[in-house]
C-alpha positions in Angstrom: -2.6 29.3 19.4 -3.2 27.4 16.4 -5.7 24.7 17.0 -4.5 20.9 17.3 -5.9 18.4 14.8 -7.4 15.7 16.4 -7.4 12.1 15.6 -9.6 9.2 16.5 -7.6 6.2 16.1 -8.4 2.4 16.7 -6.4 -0.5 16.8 -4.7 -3.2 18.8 -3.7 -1.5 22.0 -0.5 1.0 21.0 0.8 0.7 24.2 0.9 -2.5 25.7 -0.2 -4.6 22.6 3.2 -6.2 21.2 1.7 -7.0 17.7 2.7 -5.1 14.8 -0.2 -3.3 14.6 -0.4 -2.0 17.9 3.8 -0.6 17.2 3.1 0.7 14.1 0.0 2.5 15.5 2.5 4.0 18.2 5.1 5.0 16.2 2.2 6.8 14.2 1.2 8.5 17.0 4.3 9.4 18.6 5.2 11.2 16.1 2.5 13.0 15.1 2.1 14.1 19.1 5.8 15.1 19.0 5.0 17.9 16.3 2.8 19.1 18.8 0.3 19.7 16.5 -2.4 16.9 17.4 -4.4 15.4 19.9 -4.9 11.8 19.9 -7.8 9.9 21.0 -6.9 6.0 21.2 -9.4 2.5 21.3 -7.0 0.0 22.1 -8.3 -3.3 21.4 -7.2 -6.9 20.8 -5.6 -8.0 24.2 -7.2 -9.1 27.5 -6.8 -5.5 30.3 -6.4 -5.5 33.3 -9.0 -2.8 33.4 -10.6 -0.6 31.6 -9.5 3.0 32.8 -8.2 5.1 30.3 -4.6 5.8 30.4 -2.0 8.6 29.3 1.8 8.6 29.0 4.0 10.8 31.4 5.6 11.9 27.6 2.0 13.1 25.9 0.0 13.6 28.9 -3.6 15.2 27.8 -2.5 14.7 24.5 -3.0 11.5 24.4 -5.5 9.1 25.6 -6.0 5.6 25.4 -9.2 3.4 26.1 -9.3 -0.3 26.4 -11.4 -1.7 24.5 -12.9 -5.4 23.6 -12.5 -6.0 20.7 -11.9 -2.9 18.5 -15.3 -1.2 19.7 -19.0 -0.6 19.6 -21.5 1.4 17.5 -22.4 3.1 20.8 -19.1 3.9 22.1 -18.4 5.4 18.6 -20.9 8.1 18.4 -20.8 8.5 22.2 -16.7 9.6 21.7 -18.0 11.5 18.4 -20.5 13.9 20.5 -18.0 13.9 23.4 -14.6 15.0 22.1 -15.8 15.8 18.5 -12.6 14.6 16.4 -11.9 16.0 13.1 -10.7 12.5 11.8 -11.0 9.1 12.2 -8.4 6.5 11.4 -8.4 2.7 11.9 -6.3 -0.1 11.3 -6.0 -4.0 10.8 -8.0 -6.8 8.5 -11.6 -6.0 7.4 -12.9 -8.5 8.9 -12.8 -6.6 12.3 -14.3 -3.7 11.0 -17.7 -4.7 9.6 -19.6 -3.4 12.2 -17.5 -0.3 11.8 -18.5 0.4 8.1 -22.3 -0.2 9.2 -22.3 3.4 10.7 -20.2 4.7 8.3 -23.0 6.9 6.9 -23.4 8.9 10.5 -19.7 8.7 10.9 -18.6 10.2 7.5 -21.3 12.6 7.8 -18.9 14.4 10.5 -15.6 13.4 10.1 -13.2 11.7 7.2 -12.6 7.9 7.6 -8.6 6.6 6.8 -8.4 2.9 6.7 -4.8 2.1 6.9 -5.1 -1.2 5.0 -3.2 -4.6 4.4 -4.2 -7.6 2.1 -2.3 -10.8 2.1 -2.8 -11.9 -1.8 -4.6 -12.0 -4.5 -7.3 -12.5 -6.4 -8.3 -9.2 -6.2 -11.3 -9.2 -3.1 -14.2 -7.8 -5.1 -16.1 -8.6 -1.7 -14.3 -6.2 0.1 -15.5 -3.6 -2.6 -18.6 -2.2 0.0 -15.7 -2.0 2.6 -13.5 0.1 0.6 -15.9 2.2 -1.0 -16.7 3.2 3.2 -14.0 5.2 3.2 -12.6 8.6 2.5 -9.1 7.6 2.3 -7.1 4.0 1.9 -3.6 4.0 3.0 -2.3 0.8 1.9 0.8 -1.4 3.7 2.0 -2.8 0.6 2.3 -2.5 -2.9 0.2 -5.5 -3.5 -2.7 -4.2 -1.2 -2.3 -0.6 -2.9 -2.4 -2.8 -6.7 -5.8 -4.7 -4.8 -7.3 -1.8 -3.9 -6.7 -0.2 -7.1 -8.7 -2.6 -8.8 -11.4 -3.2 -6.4 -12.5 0.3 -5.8 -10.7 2.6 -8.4 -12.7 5.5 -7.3 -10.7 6.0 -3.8 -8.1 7.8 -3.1 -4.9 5.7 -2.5 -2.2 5.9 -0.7 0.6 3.6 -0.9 3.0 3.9 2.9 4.7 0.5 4.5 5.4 0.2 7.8 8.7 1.3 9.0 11.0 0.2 12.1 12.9 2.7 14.4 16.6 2.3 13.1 17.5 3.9 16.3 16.5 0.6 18.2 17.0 -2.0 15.6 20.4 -1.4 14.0 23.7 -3.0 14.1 25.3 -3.0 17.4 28.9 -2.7 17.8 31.1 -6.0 18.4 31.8 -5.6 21.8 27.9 -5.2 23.3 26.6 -7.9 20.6 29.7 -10.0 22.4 28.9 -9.0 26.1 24.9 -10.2 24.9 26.1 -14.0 23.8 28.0 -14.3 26.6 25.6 -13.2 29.2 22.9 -15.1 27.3 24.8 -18.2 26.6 25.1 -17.9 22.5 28.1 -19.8 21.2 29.2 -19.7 17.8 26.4 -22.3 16.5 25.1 -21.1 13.3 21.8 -19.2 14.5 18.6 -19.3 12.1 15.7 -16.7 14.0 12.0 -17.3 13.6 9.9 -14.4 15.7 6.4 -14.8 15.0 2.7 -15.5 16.2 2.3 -19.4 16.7 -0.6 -19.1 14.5 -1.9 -21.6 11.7 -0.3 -19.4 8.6 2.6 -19.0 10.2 3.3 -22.7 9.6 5.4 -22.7 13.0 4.8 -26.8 12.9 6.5 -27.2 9.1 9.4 -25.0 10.6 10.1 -27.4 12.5 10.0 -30.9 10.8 11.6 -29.0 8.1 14.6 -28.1 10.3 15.4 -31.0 11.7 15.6 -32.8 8.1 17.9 -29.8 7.3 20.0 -30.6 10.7 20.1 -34.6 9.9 21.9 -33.3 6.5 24.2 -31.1 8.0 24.7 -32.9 11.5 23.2 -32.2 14.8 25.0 -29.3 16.1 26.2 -27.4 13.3 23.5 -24.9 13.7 20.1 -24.1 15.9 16.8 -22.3 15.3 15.6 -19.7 18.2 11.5 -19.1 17.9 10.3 -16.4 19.9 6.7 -17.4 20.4 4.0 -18.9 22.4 4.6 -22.9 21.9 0.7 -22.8 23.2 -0.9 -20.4 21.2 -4.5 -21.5 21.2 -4.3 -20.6 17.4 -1.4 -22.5 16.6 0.2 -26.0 17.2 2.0 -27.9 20.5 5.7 -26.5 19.5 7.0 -28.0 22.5 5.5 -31.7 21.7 6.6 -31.3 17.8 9.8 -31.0 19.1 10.1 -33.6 21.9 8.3 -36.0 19.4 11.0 -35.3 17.0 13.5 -35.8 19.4 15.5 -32.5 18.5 14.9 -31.3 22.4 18.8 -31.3 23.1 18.8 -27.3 22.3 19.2 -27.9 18.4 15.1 -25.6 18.6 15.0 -23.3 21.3 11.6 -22.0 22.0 12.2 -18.0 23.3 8.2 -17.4 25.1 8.8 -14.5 27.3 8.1 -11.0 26.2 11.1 -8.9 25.4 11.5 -5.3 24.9 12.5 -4.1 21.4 16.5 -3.6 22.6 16.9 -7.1 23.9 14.9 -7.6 20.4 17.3 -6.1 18.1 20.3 -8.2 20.2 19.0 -11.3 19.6 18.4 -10.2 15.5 22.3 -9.2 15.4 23.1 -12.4 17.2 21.7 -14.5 14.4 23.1 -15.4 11.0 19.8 -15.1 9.4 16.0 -14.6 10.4 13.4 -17.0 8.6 9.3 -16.2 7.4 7.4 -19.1 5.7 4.1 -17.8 6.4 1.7 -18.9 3.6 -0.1 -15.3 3.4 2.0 -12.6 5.0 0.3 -8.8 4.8 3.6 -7.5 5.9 6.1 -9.3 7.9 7.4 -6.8 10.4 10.5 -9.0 11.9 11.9 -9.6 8.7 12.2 -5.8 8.4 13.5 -5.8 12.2 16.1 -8.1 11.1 17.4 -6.3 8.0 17.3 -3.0 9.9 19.9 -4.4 12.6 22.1 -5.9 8.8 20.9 -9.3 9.4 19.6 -11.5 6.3 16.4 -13.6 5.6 14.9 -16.5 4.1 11.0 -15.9 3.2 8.3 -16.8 0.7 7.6 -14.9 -2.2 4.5 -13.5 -0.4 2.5 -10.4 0.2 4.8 -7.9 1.8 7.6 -10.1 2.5 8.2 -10.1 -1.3 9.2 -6.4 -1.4 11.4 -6.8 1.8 13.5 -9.0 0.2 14.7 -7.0 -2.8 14.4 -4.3 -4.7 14.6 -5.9 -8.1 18.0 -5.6 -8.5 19.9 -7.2 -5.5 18.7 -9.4 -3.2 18.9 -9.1 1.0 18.3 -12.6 1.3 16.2 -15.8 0.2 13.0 -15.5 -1.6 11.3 -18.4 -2.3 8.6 -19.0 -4.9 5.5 -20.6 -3.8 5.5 -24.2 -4.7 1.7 -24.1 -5.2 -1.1 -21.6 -4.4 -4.6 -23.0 -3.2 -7.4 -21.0 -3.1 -9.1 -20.7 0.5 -11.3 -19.0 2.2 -14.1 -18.6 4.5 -17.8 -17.4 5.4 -16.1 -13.7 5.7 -13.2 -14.4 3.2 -14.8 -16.3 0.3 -11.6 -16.3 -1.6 -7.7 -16.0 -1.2 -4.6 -17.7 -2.4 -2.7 -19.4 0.1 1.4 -19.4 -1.2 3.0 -23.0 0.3 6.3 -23.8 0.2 8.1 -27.0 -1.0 9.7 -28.5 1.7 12.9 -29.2 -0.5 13.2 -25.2 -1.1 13.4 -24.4 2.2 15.9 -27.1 3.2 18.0 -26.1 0.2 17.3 -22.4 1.2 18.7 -22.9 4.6 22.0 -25.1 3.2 22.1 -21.9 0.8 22.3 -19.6 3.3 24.6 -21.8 5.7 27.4 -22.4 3.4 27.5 -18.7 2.8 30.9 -16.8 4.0 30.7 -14.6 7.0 31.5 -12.3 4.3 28.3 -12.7 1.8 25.9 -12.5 4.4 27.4 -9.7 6.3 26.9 -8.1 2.3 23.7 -8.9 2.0 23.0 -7.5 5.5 24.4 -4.1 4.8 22.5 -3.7 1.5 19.8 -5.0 3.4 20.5 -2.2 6.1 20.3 0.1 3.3 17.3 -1.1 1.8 15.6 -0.4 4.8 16.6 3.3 5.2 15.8 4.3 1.8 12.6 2.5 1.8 10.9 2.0 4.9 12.5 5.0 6.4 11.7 5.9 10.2 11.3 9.4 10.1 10.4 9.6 6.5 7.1 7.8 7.6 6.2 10.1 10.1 6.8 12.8 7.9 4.2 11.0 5.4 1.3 10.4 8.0 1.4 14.0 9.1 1.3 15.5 5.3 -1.9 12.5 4.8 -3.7 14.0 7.9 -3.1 17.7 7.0 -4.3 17.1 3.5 -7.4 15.7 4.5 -7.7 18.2 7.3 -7.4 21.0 4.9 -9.9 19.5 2.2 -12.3 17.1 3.4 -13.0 19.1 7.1 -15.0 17.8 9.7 -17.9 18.6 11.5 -19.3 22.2 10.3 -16.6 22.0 7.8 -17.1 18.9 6.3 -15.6 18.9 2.8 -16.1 16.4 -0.5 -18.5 14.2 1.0 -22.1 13.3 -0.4 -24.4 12.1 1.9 -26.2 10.5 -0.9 -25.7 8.9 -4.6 -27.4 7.9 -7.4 -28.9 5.1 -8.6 -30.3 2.8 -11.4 -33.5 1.1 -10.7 -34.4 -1.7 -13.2 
């Protein structure tokens, strides 16, 4: 029997963490465990457990376990997994800035076994302090073409690997007429024009702008004439009150409905087909996962002219949507992130965005959801990215080794002393 590659992979928890991290880390996995050629060792972080047993599915049994973890980990529970179950790589995923501590080892970790950082970046300028981080790594595998242009520049000397994130079309897709219809009616939807907002209530999310913004968009067109359905957390300790903004604004009467329980990913994809158009402002956006949700079930968008969202939108030819250019960028930052751009909007671009897309026919935005649809097959195809992960892993399998067989790695370099 041909021996099973296996992976050390950490991340927000790919089970029961509903971020797009954590789903894109089980869609990796799944399908590499479905080949039936790996063995997948999981530290699933970001989220409170409920305790901290390790788990496996009935699907992958042994194949796959998972360990709840805070935060994403600890030098000692690293090399205690390392001697234990002996991986032959190691693959992690998010910002940097939750893998510092990570990158500290990374000499007694590489020393074994190949590090993949599966990477995203929200903007430019190029991050010349993330240089050290990037240089930490055998392999970069980045989310977006702007984080695989980023890295380029930053650390031109490793490999890199340009994969986005893909959704499963089998879940969201476009539903036929008579199960959307069965959906509205159980759930209440009339035909009020439906704008859809699913995202973190989080500062750069600009959840609170959505809002104001909206209403002067409804006082144009008359109370009424269309609503806007945000599935969030109004009380999100990392965003603003939703649920005061609104009563304060006095558009409580249904015209912004606030969607805060967890749903699965069908009753997802129902509520994406039920809407005339999904809406990202986010001033930095690595990705932007439920915009590609939305165009995967033929369902347009209005977004900025951000990080990934900017590739979602079109492929430089025709347009599956709205993109807005930023009005102004500031430069931001922090003790961690000394430097980014921050892309805002103009309040009178959105407003004019969301008349733009409300005065469309059924028929134009049924068009730009089909091309959409398409855009999302041939791009950020489902299978085609499982497909890509495996040949990644059995290219660095079969020339950088592990353990006995480590390949391509110096444990040491030169340098200038002045």
């Amino acid at each position: 029997m041909t021996k099973k590659i296996k992976i050390l992979t950490i991340s927000d928890h790919p089970i029961h963490a509903l971020s797009g991290v954590g789903t894109q880390t089980r869609y990796i996995i799944e399908s590499l465990l479905r080949s039936e050629k790996y063995k997948v060792i999981s530290l699933g972080g970001a989220m409170r457990h409920p305790d901290y047993n390790p788990t496996q599915t009935e699907e992958f049994g042994e194949d796959w376990t998972v360990f709840p973890v805070d935060g994403y980990g600890t030098h000692e529970m690293i090399r205690s997994i390392l001697r234990a179950e002996k991986p032959d790589i190691l693959w992690f995923m998010t910002d940097p800035r939750f893998y510092g501590w990570l990158w500290e080892i990374e000499d007694e970790i590489r020393s074994v076994v190949p590090m993949v950082y599966y990477h995203v970046w929200d903007n430019h300028p190029p991050p010349k302090y993330n240089k050290e981080f990037y240089d930490s790594n055998d392999v970069i595998v980045a989310i977006s073409k702007l984080t695989h242009d980023i890295v380029k520049e930053v650390s031109p000397d490793i490999e890199n690997i340009y994969l986005p994130h893909a959704v499963d079309s089998n879940v969201f897709k476009k539903v036929p007429d008579e199960e959307l219809n069965l959906f509205k009616e159980e759930h209440g939807f009339n035909d009020t024009f439906t704008f859809f907002w699913n995202n973190r209530n989080a500062r750069r999310k600009q959840s609170g702008s959505l809002i104001f913004w909206f209403k002067e968009f409804l006082d144009e067109i008359g109370r009424g004439n269309a609503r806007l359905i945000m599935h969030t957390d109004p009380k999100d300790p990392h965003g603003q009150d939703l649920n005061r903004i609104i009563k304060a604004l006095d558009i409580d009467d249904g015209s912004i409905m606030i969607s805060d329980k967890k749903i699965p990913p069908e009753a997802l994809a129902l509520i994406y087909n039920s809407s005339d158009c999904t809406v990202n402002i986010s001033d930095a956006e690595g990705f932007g996962l439920s915009t590609l949700e939305s165009l995967s079930c033929g369902t347009p968008i209005v977004v900025n002219m951000t990080g990934g969202l900017q590739e979602q939108v079109t492929n430089g030819e025709d347009w599956f949507g709205i993109g807005l250019n930023p009005a102004s960028q500031a430069i931001i930052g922090s003790q961690e992130v000394p430097y980014i751009y921050e892309d805002r909007l103009a309040k009178k671009d959105v407003i004019a965005a969301f008349k733009k897309m409300y005065n469309m026919t059924k028929e134009e935005r049924d068009e730009m959801g089909r091309k959409g649809m398409e855009h999302v097959r041939e791009n950020y195809n489902f299978d085609k990215y499982g497909e890509k992960w495996a040949e990644i892993f059995e290219n660095i399998y079969e020339n950088r080794g592990s353990w006995e067989n480590r390949k391509n790695h110096k444990r040491w370099h030169f340098m200038e002393i002045k």
